[in-house]
C-alpha positions as CSV (number, residue, x, y, z in Angstrom):
1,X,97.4,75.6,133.0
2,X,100.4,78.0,131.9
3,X,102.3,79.3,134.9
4,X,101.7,82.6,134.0
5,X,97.8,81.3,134.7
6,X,98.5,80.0,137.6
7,X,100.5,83.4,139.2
8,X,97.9,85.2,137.8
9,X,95.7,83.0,139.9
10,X,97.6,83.0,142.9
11,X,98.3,87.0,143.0
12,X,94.4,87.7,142.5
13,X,92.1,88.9,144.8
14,X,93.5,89.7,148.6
15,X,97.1,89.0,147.6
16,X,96.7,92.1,145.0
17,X,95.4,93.8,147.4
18,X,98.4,92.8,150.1
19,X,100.7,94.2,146.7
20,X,98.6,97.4,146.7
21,X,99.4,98.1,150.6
22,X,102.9,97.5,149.5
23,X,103.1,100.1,146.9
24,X,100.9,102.5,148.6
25,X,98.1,102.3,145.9
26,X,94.4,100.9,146.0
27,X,93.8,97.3,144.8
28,X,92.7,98.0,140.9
29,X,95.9,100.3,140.6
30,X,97.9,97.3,141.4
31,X,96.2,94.9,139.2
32,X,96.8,96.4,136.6
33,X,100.9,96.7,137.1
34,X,100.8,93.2,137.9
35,X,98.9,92.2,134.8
36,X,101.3,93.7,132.7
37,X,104.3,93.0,134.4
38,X,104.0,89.4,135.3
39,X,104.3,88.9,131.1
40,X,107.0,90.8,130.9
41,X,109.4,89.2,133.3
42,X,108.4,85.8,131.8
43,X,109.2,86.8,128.8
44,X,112.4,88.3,129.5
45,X,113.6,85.3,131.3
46,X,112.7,83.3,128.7
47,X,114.8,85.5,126.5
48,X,117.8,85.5,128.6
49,X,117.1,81.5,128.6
50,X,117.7,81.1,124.5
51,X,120.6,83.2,124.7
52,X,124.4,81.9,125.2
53,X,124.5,80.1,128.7
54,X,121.5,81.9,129.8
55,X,119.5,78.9,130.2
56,X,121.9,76.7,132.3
57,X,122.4,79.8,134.5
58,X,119.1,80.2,135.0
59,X,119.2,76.6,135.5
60,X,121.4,76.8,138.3
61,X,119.7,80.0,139.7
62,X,116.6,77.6,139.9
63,X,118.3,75.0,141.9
64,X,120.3,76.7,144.2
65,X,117.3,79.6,145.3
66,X,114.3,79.0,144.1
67,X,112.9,75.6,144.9
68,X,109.0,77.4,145.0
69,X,109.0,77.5,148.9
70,X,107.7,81.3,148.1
71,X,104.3,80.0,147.1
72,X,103.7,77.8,149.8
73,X,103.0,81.1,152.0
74,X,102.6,83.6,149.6
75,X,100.5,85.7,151.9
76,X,103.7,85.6,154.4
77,X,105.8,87.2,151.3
78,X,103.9,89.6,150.3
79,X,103.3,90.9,154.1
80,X,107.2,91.4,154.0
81,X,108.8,90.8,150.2
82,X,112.1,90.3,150.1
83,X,113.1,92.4,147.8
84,X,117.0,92.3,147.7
85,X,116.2,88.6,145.8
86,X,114.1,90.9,143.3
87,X,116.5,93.0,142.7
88,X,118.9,90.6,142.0
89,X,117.2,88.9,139.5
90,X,116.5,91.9,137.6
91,X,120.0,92.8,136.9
92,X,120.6,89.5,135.5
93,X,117.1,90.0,133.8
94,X,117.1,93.5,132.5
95,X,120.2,94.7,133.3
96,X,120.9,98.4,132.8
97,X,117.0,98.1,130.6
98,X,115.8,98.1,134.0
99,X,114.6,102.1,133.9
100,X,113.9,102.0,130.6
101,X,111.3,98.9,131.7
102,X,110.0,100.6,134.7
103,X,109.4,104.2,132.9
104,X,107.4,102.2,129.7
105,X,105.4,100.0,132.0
106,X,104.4,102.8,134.2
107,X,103.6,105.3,131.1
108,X,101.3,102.5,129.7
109,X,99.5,101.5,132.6
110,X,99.3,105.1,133.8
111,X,100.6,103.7,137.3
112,X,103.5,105.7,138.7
113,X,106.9,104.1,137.7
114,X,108.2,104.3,141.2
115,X,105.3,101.8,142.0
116,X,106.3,99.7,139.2
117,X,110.0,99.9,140.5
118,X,108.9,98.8,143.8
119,X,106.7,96.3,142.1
120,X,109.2,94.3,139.8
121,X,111.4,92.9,142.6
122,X,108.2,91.9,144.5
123,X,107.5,89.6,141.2
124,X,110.8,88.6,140.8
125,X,111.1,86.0,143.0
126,X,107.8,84.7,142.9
127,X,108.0,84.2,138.9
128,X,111.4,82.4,139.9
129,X,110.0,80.7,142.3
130,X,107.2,79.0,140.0
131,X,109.9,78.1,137.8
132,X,111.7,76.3,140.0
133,X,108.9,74.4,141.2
134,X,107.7,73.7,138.2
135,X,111.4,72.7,137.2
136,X,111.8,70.4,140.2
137,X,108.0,68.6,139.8
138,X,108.4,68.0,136.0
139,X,111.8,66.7,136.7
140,X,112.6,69.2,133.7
141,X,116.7,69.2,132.2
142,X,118.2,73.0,130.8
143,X,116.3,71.9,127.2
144,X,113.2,71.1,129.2
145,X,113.0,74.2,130.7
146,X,113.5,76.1,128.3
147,X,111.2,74.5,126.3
148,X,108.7,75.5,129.0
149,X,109.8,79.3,129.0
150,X,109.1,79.2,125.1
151,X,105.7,78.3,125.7
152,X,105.3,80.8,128.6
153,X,106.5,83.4,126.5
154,X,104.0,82.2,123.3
155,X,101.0,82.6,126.1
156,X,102.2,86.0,127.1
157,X,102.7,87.1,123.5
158,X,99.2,85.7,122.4
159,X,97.9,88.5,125.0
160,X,98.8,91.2,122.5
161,X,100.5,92.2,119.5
162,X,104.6,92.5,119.8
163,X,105.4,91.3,123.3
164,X,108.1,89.0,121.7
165,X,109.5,91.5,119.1
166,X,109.5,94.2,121.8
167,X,111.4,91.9,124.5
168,X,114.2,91.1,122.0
169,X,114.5,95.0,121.4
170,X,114.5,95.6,125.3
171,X,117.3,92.8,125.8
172,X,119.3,93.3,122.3
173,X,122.6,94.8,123.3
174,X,122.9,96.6,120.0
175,X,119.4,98.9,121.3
176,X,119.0,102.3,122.9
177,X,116.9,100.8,125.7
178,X,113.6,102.2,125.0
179,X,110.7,100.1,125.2
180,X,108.3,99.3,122.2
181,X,104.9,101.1,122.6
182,X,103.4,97.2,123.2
183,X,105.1,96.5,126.6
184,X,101.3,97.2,128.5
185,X,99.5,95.2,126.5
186,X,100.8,91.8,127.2
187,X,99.0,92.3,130.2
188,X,95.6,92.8,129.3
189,X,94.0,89.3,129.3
190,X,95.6,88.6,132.7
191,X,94.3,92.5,134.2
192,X,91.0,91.3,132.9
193,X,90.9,87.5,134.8
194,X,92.4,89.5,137.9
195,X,89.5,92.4,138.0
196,X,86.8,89.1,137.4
197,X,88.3,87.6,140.4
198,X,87.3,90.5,142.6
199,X,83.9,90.8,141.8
C-alpha cells in the first residue's frame, strides 16, 4: 500500500469529519479538499526532493521532526493541529506558490480557499510525518527516499491527467505561479475511497 493509501485511509471517516470541525465545513466538504490536496503536497515534496539538495534536506527535516509520532494519535492532532509545523513546511514546499496553490485548489473543488489555507498546514505534518516513518521502518538512505517519493508521486499522477507536468510548473522558478487547470483532479480516486468509507 502507497502512503498516499494509507493517509487516505487513516484521514477517512470520523478523522475527516474531526478536519471538517476544524475548517468550519460539513464532512463531504472536507473530503473533498483533502482528496485533492493530500496528492498535491506529495507531489510537491517529491519535486522539491529531485531538485538540488532538496532531498537530503528533506532528509534531515525527516529525522530531526518527523519521526511519525503524529499518527500514533492522530485523533489527538486533529482535535488541536499544530499548525505553525504546517506552515513551515509549506514555505519550504511551495514557497511564495503557496496562494497561487490555495486559490486553484479551492476554485476546483469549489471549497472556499480560506478552508484550503487552513487545510494545507493541517496535512503538512501529517504527510511529513508518514514519511518519516516510513523513512525510519524501511531503514531508507536520501536515494531510497526519494526513490519512494517517485513512486508516491507516479500513484498520485495515475489519479489524473497532468498532476506531474502541473507540479513542475507550480514549483519552476522561471513560472508566473498559476496553477494548471488539473491541480483537483489528482484527487479524485482518493475523494472517491474517502466518500466509500462513510457509507
Amino acid at each position: 500500500m502507497s502512503l498516499l493509501d494509507m493517509l487516505t485511509d487513516q484521514l477517512a471517516g470520523e478523522r475527516t469529519a474531526q478536519i471538517g470541525r476544524q475548517l468550519g465545513t460539513d464532512e463531504g466538504t472536507a473530503g473533498k479538499a483533502i482528496a485533492a490536496a493530500l496528492p498535491l503536497l506529495m507531489g510537491a515534496l517529491a519535486k522539491n526532493a529531485s531538485r538540488g539538495s532538496g532531498a537530503d534536506s528533506l532528509a534531515s527535516a525527516l529525522e530531526r521532526d518527523h519521526d511519525g509520532s503524529v499518527l500514533d494519535d492522530l485523533g489527538g492532532f486533529l482535535s488541536s493541529p499544530d499548525t505553525r509545523s504546517g506552515d513551515g513546511i509549506l514555505r519550504h514546499t511551495l514557497g511564495e506558490r503557496r496562494g497561487a496553490v490555495e486559490q486553484e485548489l479551492g476554485r476546483r473543488t469549489g471549497v472556499d480557499a480560506g478552508s484550503i489555507a487552513q487545510l494545507l498546514p493541517i496535512l503538512a505534518p501529517i504527510v511529513m510525518g508518514a514519511l518519516g516513518k516510513a523513512k525510519r521502518q524501511e531503514s531508507l538512505d536520501t536515494s531510497g527516499l526519494v526513490s519512494m517519493l517517485s513512486g508516491e508521486q507516479r500513484r498520485a499522477d495515475s489519479m489524473s491527467s497532468g498532476t506531474s507536468d502541473m507540479l513542475t510548473m507550480l514549483l519552476d522558478s522561471d513560472r508566473d505561479g498559476s496553477v494548471a487547470d488539473d491541480v483537483a483532479q489528482a484527487g479524485i480516486g482518493f475523494l472517491g475511497k474517502l466518500l466509500r468509507r462513510r457509507r
